[in-house]
PDB file of N, CA, C and O in Angstrom:
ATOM      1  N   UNK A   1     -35.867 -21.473  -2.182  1.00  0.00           N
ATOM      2  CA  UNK A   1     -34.436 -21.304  -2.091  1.00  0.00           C
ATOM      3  C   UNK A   1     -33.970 -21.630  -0.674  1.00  0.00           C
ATOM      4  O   UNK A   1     -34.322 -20.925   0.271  1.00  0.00           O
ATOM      5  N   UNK A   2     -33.401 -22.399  -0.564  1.00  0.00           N
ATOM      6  CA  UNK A   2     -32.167 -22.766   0.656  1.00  0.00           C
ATOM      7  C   UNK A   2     -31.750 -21.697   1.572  1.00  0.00           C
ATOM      8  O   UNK A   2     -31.424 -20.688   0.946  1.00  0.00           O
ATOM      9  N   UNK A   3     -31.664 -21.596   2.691  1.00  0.00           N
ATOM     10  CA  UNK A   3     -31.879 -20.610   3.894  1.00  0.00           C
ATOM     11  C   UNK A   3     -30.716 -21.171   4.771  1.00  0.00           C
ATOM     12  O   UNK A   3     -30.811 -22.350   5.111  1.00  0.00           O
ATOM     13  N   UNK A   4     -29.584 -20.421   5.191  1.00  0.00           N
ATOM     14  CA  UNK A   4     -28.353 -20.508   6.054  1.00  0.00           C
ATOM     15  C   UNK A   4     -28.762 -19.500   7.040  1.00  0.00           C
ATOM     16  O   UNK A   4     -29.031 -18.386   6.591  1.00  0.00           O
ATOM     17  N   UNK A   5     -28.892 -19.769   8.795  1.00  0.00           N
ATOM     18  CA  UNK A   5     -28.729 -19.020   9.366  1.00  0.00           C
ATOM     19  C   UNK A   5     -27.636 -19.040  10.215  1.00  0.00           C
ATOM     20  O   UNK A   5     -26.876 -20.007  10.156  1.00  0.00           O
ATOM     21  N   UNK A   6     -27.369 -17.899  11.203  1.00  0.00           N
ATOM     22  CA  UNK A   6     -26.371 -18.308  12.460  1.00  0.00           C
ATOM     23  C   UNK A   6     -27.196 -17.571  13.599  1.00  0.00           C
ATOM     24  O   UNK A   6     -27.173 -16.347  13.718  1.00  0.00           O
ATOM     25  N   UNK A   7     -27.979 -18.475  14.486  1.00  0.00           N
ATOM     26  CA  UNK A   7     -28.694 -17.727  15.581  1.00  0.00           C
ATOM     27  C   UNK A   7     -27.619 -17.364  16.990  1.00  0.00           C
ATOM     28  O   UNK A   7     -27.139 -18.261  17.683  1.00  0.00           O
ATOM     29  N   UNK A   8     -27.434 -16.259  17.169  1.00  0.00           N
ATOM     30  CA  UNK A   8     -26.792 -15.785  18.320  1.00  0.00           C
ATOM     31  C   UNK A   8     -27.607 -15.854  19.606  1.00  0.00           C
ATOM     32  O   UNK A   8     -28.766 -15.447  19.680  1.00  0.00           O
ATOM     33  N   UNK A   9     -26.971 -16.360  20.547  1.00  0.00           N
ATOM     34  CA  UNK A   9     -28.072 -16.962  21.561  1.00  0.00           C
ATOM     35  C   UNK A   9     -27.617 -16.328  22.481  1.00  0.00           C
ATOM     36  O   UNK A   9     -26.394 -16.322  22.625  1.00  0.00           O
ATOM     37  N   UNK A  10     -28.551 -15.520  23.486  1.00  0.00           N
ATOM     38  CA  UNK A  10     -27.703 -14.772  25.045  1.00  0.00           C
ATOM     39  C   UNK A  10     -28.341 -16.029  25.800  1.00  0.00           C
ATOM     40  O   UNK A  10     -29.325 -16.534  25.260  1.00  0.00           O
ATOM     41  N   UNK A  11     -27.893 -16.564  26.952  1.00  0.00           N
ATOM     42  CA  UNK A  11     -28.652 -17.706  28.341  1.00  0.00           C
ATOM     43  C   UNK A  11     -28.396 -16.965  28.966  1.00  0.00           C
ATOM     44  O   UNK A  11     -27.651 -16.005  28.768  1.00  0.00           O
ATOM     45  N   UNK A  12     -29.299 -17.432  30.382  1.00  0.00           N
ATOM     46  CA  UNK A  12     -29.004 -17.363  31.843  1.00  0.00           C
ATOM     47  C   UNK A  12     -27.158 -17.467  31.920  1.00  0.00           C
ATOM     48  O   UNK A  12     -26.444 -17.644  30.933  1.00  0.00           O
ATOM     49  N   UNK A  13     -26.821 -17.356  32.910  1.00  0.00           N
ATOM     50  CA  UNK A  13     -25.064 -17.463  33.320  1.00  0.00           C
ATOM     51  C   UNK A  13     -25.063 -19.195  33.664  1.00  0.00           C
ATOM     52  O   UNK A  13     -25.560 -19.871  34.564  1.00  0.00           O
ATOM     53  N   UNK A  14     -24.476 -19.415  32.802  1.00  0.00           N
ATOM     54  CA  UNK A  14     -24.442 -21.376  33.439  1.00  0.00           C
ATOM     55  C   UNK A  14     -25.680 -22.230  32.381  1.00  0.00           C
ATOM     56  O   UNK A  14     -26.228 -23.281  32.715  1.00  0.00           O
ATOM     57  N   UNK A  15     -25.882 -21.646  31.346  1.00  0.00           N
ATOM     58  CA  UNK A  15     -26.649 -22.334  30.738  1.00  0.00           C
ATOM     59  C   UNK A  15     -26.990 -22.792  29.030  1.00  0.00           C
ATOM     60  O   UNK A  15     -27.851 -23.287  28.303  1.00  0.00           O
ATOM     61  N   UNK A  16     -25.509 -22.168  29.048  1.00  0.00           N
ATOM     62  CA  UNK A  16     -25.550 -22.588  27.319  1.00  0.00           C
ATOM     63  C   UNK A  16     -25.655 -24.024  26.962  1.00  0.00           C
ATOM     64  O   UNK A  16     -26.130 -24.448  25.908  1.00  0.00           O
ATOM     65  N   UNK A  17     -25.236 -24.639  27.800  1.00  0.00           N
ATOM     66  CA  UNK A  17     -25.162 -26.133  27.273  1.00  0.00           C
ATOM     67  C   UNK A  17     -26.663 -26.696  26.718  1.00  0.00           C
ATOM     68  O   UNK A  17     -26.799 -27.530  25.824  1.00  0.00           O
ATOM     69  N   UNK A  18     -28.035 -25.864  27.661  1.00  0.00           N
ATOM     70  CA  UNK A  18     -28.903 -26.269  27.050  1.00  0.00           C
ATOM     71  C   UNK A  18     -29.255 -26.390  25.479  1.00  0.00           C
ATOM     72  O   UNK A  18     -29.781 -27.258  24.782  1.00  0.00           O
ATOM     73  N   UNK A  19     -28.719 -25.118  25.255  1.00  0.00           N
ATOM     74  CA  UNK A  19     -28.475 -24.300  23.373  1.00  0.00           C
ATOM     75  C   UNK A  19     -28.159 -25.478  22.881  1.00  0.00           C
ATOM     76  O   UNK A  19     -28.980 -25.909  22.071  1.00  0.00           O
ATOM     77  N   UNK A  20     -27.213 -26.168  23.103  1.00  0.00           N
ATOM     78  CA  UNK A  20     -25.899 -26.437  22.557  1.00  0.00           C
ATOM     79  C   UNK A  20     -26.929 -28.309  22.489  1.00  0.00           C
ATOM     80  O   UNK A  20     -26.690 -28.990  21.492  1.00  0.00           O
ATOM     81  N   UNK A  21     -27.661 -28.736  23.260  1.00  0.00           N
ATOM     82  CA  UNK A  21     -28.141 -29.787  22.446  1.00  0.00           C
ATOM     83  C   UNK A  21     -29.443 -29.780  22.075  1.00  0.00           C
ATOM     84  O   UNK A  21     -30.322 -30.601  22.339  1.00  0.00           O
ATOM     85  N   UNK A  22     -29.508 -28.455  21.231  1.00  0.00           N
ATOM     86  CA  UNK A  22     -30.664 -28.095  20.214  1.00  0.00           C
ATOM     87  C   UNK A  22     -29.768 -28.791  18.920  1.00  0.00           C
ATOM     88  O   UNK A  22     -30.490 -28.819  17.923  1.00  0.00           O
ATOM     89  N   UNK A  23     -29.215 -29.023  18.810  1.00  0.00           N
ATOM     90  CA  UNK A  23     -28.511 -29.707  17.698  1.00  0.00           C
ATOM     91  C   UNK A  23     -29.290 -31.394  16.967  1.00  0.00           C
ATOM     92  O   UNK A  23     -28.967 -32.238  16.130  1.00  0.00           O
ATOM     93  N   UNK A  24     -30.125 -31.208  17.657  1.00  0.00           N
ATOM     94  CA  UNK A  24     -31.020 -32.575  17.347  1.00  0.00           C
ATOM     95  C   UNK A  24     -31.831 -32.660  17.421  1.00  0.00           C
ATOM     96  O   UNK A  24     -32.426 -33.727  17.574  1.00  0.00           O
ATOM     97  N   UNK A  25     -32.563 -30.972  17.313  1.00  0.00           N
ATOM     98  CA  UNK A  25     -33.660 -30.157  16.405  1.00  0.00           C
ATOM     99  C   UNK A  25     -33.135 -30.562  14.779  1.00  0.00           C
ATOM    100  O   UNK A  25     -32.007 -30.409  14.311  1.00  0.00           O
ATOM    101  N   UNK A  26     -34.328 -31.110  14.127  1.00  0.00           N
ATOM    102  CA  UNK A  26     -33.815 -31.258  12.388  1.00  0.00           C
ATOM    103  C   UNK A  26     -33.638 -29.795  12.522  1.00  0.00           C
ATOM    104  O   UNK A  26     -33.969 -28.961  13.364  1.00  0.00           O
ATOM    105  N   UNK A  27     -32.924 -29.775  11.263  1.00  0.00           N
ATOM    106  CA  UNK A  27     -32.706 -28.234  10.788  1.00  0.00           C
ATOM    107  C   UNK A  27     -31.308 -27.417  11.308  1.00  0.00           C
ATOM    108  O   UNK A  27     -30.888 -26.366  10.822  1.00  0.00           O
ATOM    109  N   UNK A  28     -30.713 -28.169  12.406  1.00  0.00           N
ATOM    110  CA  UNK A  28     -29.622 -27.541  13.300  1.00  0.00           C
ATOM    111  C   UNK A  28     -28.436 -28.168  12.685  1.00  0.00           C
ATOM    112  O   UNK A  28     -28.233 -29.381  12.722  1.00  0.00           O
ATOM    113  N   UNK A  29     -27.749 -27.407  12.185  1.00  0.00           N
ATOM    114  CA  UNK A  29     -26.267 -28.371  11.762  1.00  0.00           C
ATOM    115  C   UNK A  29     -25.333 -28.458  12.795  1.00  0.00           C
ATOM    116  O   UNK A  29     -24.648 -29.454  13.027  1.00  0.00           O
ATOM    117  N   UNK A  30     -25.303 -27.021  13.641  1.00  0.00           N
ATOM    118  CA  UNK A  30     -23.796 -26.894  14.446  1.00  0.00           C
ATOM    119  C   UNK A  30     -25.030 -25.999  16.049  1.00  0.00           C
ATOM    120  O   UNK A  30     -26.063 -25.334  15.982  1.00  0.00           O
ATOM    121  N   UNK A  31     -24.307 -26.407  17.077  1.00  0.00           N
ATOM    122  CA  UNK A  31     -24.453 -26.201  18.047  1.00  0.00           C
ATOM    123  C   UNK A  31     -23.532 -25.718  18.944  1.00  0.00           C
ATOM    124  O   UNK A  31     -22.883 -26.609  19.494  1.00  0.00           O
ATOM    125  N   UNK A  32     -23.169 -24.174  19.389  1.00  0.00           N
ATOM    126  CA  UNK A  32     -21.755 -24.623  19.965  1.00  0.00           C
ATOM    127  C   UNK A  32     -21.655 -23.280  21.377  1.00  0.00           C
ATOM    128  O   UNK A  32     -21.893 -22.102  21.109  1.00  0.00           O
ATOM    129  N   UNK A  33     -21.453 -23.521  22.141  1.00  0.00           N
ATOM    130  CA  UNK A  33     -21.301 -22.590  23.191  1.00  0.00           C
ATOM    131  C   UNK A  33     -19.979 -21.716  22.928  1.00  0.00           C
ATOM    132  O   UNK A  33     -18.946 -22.306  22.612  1.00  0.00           O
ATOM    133  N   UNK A  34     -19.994 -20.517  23.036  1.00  0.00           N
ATOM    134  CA  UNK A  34     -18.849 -19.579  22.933  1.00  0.00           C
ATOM    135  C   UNK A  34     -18.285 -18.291  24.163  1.00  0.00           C
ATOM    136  O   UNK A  34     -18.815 -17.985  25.232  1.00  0.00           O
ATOM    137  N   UNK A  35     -17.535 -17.959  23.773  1.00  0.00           N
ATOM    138  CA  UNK A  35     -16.773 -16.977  24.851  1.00  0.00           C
ATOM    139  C   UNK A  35     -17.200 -15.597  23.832  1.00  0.00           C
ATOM    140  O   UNK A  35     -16.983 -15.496  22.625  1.00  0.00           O
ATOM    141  N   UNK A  36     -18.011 -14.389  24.929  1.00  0.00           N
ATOM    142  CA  UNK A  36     -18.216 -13.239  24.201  1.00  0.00           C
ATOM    143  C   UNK A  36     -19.672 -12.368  24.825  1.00  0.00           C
ATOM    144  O   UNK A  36     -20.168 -12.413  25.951  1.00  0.00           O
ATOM    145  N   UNK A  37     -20.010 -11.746  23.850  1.00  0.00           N
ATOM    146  CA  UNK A  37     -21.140 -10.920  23.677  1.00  0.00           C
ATOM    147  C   UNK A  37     -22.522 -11.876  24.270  1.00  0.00           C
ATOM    148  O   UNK A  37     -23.097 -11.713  25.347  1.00  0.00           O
ATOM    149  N   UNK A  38     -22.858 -12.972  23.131  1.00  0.00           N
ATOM    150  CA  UNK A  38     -23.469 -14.116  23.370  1.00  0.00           C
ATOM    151  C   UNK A  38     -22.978 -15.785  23.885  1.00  0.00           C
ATOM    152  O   UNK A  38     -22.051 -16.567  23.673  1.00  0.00           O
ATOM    153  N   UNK A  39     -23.807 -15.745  24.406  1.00  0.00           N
ATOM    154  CA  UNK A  39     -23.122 -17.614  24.946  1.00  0.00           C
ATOM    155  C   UNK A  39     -22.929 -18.793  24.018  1.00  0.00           C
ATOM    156  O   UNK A  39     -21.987 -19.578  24.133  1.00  0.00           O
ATOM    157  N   UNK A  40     -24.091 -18.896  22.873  1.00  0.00           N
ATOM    158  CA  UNK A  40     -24.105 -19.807  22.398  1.00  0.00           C
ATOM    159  C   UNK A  40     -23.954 -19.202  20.418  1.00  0.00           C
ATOM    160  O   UNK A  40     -24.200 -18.028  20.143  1.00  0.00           O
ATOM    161  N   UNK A  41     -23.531 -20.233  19.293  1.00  0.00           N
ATOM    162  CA  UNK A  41     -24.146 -19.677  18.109  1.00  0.00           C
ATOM    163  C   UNK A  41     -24.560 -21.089  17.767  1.00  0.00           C
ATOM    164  O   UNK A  41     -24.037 -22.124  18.181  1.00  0.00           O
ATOM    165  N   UNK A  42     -25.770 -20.940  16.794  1.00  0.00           N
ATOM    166  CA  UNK A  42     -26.424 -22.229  16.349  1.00  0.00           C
ATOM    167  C   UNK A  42     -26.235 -22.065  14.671  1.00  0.00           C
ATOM    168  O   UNK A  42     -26.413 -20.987  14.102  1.00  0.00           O
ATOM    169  N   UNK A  43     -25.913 -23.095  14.096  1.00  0.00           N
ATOM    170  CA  UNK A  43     -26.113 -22.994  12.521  1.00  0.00           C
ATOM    171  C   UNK A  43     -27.460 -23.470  12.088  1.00  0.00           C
ATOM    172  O   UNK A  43     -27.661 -24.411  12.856  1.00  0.00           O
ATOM    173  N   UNK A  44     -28.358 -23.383  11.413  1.00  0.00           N
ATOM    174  CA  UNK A  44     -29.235 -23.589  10.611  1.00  0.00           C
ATOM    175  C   UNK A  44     -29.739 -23.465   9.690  1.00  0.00           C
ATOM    176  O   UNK A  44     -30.272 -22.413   9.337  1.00  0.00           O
ATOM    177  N   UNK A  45     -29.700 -24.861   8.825  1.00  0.00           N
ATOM    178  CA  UNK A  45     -30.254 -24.505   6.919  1.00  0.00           C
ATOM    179  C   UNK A  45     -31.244 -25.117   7.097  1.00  0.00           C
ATOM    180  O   UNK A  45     -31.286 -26.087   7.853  1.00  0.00           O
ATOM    181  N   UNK A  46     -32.657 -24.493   6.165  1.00  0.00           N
ATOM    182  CA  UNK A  46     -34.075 -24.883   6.006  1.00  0.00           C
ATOM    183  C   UNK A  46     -33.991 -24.802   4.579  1.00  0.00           C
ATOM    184  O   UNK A  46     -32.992 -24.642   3.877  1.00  0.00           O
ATOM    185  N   UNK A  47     -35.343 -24.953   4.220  1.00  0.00           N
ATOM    186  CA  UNK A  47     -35.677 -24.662   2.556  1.00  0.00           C
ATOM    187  C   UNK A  47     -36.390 -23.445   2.729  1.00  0.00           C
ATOM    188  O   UNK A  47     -36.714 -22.804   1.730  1.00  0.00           O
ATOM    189  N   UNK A  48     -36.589 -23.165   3.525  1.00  0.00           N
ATOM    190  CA  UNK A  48     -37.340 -21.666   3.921  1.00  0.00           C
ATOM    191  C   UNK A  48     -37.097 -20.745   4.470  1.00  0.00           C
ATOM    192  O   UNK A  48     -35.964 -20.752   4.953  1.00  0.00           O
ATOM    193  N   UNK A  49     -37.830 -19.643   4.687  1.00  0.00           N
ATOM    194  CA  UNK A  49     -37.579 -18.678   6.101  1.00  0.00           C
ATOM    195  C   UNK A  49     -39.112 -18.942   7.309  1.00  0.00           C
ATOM    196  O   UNK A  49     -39.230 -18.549   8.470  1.00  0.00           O
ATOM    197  N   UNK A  50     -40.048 -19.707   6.488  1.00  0.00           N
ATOM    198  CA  UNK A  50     -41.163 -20.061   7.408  1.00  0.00           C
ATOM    199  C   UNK A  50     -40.375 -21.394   8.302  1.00  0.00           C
ATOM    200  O   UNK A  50     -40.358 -21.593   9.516  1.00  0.00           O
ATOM    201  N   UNK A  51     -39.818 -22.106   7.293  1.00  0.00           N
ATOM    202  CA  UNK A  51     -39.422 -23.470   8.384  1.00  0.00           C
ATOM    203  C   UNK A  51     -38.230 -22.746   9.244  1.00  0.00           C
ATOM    204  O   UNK A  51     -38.287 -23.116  10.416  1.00  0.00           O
ATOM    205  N   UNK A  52     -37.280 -21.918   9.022  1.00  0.00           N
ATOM    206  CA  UNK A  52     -36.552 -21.361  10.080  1.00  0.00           C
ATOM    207  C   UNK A  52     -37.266 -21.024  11.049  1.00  0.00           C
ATOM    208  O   UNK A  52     -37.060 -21.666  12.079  1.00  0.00           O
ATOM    209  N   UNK A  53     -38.236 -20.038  11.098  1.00  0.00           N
ATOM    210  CA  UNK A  53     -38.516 -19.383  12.302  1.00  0.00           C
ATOM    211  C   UNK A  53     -39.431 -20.245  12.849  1.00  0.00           C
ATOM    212  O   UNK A  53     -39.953 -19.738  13.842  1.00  0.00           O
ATOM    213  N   UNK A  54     -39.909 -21.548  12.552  1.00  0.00           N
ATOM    214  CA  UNK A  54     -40.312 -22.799  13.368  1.00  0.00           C
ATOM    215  C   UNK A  54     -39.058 -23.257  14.417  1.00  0.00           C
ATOM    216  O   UNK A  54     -39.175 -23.537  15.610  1.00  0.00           O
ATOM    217  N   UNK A  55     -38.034 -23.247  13.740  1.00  0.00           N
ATOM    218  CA  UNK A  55     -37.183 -24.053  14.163  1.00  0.00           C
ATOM    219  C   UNK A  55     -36.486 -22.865  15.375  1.00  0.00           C
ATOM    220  O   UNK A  55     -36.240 -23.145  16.548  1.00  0.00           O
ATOM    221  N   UNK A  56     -36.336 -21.937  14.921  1.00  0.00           N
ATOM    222  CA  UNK A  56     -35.584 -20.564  16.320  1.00  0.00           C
ATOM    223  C   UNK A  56     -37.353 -20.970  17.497  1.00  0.00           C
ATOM    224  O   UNK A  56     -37.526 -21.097  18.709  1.00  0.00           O
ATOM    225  N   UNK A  57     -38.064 -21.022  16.572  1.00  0.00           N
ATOM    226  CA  UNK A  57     -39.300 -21.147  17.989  1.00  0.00           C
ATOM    227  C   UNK A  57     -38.981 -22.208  19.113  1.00  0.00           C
ATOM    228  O   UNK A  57     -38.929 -22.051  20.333  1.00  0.00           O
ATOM    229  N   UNK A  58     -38.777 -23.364  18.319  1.00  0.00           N
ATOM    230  CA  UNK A  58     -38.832 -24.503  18.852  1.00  0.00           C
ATOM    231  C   UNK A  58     -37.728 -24.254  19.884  1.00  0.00           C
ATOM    232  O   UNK A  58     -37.892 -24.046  21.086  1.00  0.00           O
ATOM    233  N   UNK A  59     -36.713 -24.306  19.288  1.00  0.00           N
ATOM    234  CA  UNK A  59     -35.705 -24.333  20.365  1.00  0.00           C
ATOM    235  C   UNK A  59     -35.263 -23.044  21.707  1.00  0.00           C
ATOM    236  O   UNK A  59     -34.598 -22.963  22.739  1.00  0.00           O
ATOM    237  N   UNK A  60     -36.043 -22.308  20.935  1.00  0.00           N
ATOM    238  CA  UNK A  60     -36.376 -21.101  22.220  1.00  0.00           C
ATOM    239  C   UNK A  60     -37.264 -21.603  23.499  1.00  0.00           C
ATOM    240  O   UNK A  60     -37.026 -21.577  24.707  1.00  0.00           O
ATOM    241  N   UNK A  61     -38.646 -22.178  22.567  1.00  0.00           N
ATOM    242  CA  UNK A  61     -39.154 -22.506  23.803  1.00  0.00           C
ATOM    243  C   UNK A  61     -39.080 -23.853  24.300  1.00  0.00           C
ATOM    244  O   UNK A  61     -39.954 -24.208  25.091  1.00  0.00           O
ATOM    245  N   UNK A  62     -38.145 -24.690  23.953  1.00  0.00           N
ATOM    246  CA  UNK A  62     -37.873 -25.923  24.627  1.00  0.00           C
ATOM    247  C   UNK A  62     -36.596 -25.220  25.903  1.00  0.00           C
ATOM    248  O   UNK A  62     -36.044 -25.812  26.830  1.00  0.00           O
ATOM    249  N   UNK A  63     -36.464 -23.739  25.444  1.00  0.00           N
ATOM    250  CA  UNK A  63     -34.840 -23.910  26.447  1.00  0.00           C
ATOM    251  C   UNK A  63     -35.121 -21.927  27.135  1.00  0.00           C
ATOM    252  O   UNK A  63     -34.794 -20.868  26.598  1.00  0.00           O
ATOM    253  N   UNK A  64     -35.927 -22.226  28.636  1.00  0.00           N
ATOM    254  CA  UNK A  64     -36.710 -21.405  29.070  1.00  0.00           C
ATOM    255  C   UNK A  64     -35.461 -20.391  29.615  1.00  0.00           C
ATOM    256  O   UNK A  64     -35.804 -19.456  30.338  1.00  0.00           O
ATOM    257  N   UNK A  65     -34.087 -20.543  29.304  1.00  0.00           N
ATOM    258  CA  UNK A  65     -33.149 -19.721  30.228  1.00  0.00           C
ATOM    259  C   UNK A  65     -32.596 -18.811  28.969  1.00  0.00           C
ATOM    260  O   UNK A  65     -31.766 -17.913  29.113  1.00  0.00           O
ATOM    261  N   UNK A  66     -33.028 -19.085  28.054  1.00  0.00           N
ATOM    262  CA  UNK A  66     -32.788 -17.970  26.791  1.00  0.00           C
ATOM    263  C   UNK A  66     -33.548 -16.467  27.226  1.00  0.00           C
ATOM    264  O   UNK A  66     -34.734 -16.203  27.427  1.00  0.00           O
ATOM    265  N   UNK A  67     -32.143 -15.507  27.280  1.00  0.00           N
ATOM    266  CA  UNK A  67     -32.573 -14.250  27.330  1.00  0.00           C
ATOM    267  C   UNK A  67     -32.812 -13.529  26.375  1.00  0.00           C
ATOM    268  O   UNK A  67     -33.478 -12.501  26.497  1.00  0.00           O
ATOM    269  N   UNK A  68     -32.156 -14.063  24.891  1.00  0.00           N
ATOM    270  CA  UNK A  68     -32.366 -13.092  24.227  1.00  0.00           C
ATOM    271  C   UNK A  68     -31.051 -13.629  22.305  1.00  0.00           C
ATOM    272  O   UNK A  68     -29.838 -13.805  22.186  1.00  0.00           O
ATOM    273  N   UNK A  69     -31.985 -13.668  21.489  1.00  0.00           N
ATOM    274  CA  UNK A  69     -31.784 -13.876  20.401  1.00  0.00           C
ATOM    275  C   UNK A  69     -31.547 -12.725  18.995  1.00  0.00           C
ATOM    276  O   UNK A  69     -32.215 -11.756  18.635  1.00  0.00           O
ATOM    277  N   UNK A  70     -30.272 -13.357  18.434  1.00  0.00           N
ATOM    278  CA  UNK A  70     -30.105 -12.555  17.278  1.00  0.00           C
ATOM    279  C   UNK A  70     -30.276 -13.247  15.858  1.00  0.00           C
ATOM    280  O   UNK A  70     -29.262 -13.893  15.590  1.00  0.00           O
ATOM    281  N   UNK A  71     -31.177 -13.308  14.934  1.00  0.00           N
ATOM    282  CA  UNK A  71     -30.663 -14.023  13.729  1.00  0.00           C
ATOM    283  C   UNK A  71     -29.983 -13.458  12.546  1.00  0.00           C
ATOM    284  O   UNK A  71     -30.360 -12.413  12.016  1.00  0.00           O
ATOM    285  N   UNK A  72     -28.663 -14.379  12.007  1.00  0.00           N
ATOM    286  CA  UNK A  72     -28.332 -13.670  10.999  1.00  0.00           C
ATOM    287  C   UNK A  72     -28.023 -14.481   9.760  1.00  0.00           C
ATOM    288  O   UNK A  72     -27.172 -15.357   9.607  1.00  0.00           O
ATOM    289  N   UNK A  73     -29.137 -13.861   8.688  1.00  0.00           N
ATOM    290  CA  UNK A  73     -29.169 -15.054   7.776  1.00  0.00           C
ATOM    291  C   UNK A  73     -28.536 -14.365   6.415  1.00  0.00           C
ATOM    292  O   UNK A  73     -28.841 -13.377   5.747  1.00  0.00           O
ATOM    293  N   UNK A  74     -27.372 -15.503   6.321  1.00  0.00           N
ATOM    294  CA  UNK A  74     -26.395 -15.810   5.342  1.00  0.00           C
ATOM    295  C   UNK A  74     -27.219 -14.940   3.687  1.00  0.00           C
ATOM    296  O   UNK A  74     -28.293 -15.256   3.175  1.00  0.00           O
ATOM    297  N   UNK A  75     -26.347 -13.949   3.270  1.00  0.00           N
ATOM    298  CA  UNK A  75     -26.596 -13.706   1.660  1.00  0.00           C
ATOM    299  C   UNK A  75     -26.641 -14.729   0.743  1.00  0.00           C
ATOM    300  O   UNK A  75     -27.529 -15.023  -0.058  1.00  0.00           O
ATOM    301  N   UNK A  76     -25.374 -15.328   0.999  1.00  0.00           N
ATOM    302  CA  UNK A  76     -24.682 -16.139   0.138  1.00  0.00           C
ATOM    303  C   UNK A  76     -24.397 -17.389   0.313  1.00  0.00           C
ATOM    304  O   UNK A  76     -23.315 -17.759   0.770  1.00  0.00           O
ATOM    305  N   UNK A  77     -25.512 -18.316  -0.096  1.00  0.00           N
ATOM    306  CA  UNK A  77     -25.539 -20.005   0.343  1.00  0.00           C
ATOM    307  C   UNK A  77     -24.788 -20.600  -1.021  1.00  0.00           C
ATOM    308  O   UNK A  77     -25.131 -20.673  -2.201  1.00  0.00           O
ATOM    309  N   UNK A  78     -23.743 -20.941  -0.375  1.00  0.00           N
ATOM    310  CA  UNK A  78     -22.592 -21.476  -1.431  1.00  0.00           C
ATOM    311  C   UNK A  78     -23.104 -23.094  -1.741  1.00  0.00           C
ATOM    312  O   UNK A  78     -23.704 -23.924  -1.059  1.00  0.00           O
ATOM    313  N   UNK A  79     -22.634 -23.092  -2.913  1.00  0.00           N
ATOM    314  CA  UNK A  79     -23.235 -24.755  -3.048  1.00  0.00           C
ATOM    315  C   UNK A  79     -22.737 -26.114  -2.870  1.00  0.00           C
ATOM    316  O   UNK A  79     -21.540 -26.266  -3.111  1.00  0.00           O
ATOM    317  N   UNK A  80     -23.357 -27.058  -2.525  1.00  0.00           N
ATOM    318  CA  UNK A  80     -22.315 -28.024  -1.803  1.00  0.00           C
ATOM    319  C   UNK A  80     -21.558 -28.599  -2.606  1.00  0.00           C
ATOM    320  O   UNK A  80     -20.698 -29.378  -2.194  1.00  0.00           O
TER     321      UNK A  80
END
């Protein structure tokens, strides 16, 4: 079954932009730096929850100024 997440991303101060071109990680639909709690939110659909948490890996550890991650994965994957 099809897997929607929205990863909430905390950075360093001055460093969301790194987040923000994880977007070309397969698996990343939306990439986007924000004003708030967290700096960045990332969208991501897999066919899994194993290929998700490849993909939160990957882009965690390609982007070393990440303090600190939330995932929150969608109930309800509406159909296209």
């Amino acid at each position: 079954m099809p897997v929607r997440a929205f990863v909430l991303v905390q950075t360093k101060p001055g460093t969301s932009e790194e987040i923000v071109k994880a977007r070309h990680i397969r698996g990343v639909k939306m990439a986007n730096s924000v004003f708030g709690r967290f700096d960045a939110v990332v969208v991501i659909e897999t066919k899994n929850l194993e290929e998700l948490s490849k993909i939160i890996y990957e882009m965690v550890e390609k982007t070393p100024n990440v303090v600190k991650t939330e995932t929150l994965i969608s109930l309800f994957y509406p159909p296209e």
